[in-house]
C-alpha positions in Angstrom: 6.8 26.9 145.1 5.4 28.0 148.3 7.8 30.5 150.1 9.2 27.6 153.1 10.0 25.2 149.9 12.2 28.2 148.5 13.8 29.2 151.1 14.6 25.8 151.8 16.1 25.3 148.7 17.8 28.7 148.2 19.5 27.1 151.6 20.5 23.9 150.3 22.2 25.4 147.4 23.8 28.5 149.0 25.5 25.9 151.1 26.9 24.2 147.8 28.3 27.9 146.6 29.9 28.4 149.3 27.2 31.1 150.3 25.4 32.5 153.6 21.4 32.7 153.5 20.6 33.1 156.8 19.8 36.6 156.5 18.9 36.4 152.2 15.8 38.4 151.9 12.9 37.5 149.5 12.1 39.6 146.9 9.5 38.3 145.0 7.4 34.7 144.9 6.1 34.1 140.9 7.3 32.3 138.2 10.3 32.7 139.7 11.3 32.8 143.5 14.1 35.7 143.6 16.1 36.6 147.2 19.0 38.8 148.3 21.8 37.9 149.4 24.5 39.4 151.3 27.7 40.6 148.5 25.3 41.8 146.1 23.7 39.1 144.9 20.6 37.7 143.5 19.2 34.2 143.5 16.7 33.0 141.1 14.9 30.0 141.8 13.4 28.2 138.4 10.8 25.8 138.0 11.3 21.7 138.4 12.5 20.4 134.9 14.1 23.8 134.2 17.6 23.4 134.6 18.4 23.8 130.6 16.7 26.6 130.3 18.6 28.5 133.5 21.8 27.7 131.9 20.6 29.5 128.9 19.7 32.6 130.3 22.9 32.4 131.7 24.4 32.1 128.3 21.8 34.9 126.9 23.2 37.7 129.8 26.4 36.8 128.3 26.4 36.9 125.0 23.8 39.9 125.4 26.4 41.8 127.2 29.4 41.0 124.6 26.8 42.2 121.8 26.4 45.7 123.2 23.0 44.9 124.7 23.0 45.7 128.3 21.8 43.0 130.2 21.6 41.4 133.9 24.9 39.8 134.7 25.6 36.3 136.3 28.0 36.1 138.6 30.6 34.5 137.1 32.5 33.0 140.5 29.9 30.9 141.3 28.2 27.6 139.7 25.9 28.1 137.4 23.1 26.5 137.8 22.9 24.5 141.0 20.1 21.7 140.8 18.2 21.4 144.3 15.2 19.1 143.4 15.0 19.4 140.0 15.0 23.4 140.4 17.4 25.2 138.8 19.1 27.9 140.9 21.1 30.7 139.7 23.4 34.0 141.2 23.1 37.1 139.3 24.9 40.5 140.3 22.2 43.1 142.4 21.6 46.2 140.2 21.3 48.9 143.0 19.3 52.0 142.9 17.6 51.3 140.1 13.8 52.7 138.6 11.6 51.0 135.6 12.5 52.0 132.6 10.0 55.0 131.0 7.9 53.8 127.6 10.4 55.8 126.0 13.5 54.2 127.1 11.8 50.8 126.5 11.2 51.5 122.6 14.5 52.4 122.3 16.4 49.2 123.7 13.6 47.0 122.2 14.9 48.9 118.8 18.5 47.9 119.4 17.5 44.2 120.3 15.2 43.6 117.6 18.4 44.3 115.2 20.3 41.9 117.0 21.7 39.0 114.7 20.9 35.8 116.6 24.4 33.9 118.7 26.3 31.7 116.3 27.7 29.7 119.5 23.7 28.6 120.6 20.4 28.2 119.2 17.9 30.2 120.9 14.2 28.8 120.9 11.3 29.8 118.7 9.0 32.0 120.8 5.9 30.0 122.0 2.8 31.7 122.5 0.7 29.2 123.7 3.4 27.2 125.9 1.2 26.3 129.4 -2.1 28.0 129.0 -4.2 24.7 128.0 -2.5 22.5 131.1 -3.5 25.9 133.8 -6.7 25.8 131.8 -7.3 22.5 132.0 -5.9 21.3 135.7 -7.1 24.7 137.7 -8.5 23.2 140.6 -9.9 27.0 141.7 -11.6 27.2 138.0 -15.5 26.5 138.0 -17.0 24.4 135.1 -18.1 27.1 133.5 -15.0 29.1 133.6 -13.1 26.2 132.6 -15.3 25.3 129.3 -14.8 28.9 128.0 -11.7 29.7 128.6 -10.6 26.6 126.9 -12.8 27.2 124.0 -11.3 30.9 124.2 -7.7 28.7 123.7 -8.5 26.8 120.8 -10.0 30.0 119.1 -7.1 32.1 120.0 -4.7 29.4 118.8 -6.7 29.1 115.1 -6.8 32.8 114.8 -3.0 33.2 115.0 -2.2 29.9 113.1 -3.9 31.9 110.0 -1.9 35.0 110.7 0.2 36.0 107.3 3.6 34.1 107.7 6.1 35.6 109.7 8.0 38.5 107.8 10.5 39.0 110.2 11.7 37.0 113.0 13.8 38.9 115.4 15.5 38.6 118.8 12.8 39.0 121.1 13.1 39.7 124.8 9.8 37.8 125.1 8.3 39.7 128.6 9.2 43.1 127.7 7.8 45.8 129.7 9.1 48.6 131.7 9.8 46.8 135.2 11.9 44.1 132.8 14.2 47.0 131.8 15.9 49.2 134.7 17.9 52.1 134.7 20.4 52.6 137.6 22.4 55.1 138.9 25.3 54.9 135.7 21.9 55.8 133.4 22.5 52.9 131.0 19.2 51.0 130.5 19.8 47.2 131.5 17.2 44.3 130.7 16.3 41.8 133.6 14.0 38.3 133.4 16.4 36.7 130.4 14.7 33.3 130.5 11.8 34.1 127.7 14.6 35.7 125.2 13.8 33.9 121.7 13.5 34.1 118.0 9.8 35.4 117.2 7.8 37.9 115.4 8.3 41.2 117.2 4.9 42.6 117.9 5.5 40.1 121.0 7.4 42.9 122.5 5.6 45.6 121.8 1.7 43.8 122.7 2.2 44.8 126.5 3.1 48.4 126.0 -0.1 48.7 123.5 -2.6 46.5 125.8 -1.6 48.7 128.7 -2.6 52.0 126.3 -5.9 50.5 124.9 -7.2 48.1 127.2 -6.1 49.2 130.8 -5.4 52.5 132.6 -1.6 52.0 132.9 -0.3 53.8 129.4 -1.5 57.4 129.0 -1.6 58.9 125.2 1.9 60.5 125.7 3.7 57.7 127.4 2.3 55.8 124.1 3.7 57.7 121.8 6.7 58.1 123.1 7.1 54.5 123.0 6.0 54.3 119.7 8.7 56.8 117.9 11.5 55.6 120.1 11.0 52.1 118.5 10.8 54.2 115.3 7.1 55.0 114.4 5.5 51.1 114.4 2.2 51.1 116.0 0.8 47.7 116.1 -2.3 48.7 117.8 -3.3 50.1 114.2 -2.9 47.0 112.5 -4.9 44.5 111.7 -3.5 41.7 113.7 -3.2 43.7 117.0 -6.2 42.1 118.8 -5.2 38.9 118.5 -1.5 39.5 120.1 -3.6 41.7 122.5 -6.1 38.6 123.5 -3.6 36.3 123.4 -1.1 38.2 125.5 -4.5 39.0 127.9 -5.1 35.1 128.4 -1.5 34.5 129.2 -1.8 37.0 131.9 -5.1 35.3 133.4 -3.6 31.8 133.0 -0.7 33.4 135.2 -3.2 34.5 138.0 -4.6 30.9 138.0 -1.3 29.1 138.3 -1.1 30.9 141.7 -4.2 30.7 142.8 -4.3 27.3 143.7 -2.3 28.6 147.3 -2.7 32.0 147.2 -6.4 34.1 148.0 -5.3 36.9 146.4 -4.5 35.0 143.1 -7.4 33.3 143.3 -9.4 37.1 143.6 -7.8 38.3 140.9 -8.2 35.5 138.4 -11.9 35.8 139.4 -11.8 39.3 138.4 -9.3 38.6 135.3 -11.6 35.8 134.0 -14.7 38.2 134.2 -12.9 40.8 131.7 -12.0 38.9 129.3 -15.6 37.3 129.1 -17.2 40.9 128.9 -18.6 40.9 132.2 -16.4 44.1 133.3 -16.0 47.0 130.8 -12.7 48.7 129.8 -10.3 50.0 130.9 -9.8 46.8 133.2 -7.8 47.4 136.1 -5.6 44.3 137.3 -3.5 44.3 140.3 0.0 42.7 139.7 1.0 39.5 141.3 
């Protein structure tokens, strides 16, 4: 999506909703394209083919809201989703004067959600590791050959490794992108999750690998902020077990993969997959230090 193909379909359906977006304001340009719009709203834009999957997490703030979870709410006036060539867009209520939740905070709701029992009204998907990475891998035009060849190797050993993992003990409710800028606290103080569109049934530690990565790989976590984290889930540390550096590699590839699916259009992207690519190969020694996109 480049920002003149959103904005021309955040027009297109605004005018189906009854909505104004001359003066909407864009917000962010990833995965997702997200404006602001006069009223206090919010617009998501999805990916083509992703209209099921916006009506879900439209479904998900819902029933995540009538379980005691606090989530992001859809506005429930408007059509939900409205299809503007083949993407998916949906209206979601601003959450004002809101910060990132603190490591702390994010233990704590990931506590409550893990003990959620899954919705009796609609099956939520199994989590899906690996969903995307070979295709960015593999159709990159930005990757060299050289690049390309290990990082698909890197796939196919990542993707043996956690196929012999011990069988699942417990599958949860699982957020799916959990990290502090994914749960916000506004002004009322009540932690409230955002980005409902990877919620799933999976093993837990999937939650709980970006907190550890950012304390053992990166600059981002500091001892304290860890360990607050840890005890507000209620003492698991992951990054002690075992299994940890295969979640952590895994969950390091999906966040190169991500860099290259932008970089295609975008210089920056295409500097920081460089930079991503050269980590996880060794070249650069940790802590790493990636710049958000």
């Amino acid at each position: 999506m480049t920002p003149a193909s959103a904005a021309g379909i955040l027009e297109q359906a605004a005018a189906h909703a009854g909505l104004d977006a001359s003066t909407a304001t864009p917000l962010r340009a990833g995965a997702h394209a997200i404006f602001e719009l006069d009223g206090e709203i919010i617009a998501r834009i999805g990916k083509p083919g992703s209209a099921g999957m916006a009506r879900r997490e439209v479904r998900i703030s819902r029933w995540l809201n009538d379980s005691g979870i606090p989530a992001v709410q859809a506005v429930e006036t408007l059509p939900q989703p409205i299809v503007v060539d083949d993407q998916p867009v949906t209206w979601w209520q601003l959450i004002p004067d809101h910060r990132p939740a603190t490591p702390a905070e994010l233990g704590t709701a990931l506590a409550h959600l893990h003990t959620l029992t899954p919705p009796t009204t609609f099956d939520l998907p199994r989590y899906q590791p690996f969903t995307g990475l070979e295709e960015r891998i593999t159709t990159a035009a930005t990757l060299n050959d050289d690049d390309r060849q290990w990082l698909a190797q890197h796939y196919a050993t990542l993707r043996q490794r956690y196929e012999q993992l011990p069988p699942v003990t417990r599958t949860s409710v699982i957020h799916g992108d959990a990290w502090q800028g994914n749960l916000v606290v506004p002004r009322s103080g009540v932690p409230t999750f955002l980005d409902l569109d990877k919620v799933s049934l999976g093993r837990p530690e999937w939650d709980l690998v970006q907190l550890a990565v950012d304390h053992t790989d990166f600059t981002r976590i500091d001892t304290t902020d860890y360990e607050a984290f840890v005890t507000a889930y209620g003492g698991y540390d992951m990054t002690g077990t075992p299994e940890f550096r295969i979640y952590a590699d895994i969950q390091e590839l999906r966040w190169t993969a991500f860099a290259i699916s932008l970089s295609h259009h975008n210089l920056t992207a295409q500097v920081q997959t460089a930079h991503r690519i050269a980590g996880i190969r060794g070249s650069i020694p940790k802590p790493w230090q990636w710049n958000a996109l």
